[in-house]
C-alpha positions, -999 to 999 in steps of 0.1 A, spaced: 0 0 0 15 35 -11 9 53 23 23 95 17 12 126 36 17 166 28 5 195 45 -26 213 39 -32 252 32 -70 268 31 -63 263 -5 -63 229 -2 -100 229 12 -119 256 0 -154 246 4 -143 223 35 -128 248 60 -139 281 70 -129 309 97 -134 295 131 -135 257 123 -117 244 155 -87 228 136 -73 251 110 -56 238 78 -18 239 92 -31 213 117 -42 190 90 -26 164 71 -31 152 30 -28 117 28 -26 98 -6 -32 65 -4 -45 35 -26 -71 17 -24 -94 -12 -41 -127 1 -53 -159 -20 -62 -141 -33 -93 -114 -51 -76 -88 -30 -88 -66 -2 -72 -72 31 -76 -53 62 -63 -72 81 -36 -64 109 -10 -78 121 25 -73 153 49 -72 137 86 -64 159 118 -23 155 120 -26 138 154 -46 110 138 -21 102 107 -10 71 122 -48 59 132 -53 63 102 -27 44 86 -34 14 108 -68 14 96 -66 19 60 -39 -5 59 -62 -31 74 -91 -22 50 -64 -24 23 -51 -59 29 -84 -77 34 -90 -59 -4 -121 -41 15 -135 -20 -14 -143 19 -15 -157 37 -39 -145 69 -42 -113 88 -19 -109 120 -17 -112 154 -2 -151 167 0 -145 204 -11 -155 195 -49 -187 183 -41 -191 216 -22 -215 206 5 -214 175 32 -243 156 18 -231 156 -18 -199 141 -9 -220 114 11 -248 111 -20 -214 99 -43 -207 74 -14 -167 91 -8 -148 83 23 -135 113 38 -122 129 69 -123 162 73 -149 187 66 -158 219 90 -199 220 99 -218 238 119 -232 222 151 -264 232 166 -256 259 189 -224 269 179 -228 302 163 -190 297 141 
């Protein structure tokens, strides 16, 4: 499994991260990975997790890779623009700033 992280700049998640999310974009991390989709094959995919969790994540995704466990789509949210999009195209993701009831951000 090809398993490579990069940082992340507010330009890397335009429509995922606003002013006054609780973790901003230098404590994020951009991690390409691969992955097997519904096909059986590999495909290339990517993910923004919180920086503290890059190894979490690792262990996971390398135990979902080695039992061939498939995924459709990988990769960050901001092009579908809007949470439920990105969950409507079935896309395993991470990170992506909401509002919670209550919070006024």
């Amino acid at each position: 499994m090809d398993f490579t992280t990069g940082p992340v700049t507010a330009a890397v998640v335009p429509h995922t991260y606003r002013s006054g999310c609780p973790v901003g974009p230098s404590q994020l991390t951009r991690i390409s990975m691969n992955h097997f989709g519904f096909d059986g094959r590999m495909h290339a995919g990517h993910m923004i997790v919180r920086t503290t969790e890059v190894q979490r994540f690792r262990n996971v995704y390398t135990a979902a890779f080695t039992s061939h466990f498939p995924m459709r789509v990988m990769k960050d949210p901001s092009p579908y623009r809007t949470d439920d999009n990105s969950v409507a195209a079935d896309n395993n993701y991470a990170f992506f700033c909401r509002q919670v009831n209550g919070n006024p951000m």
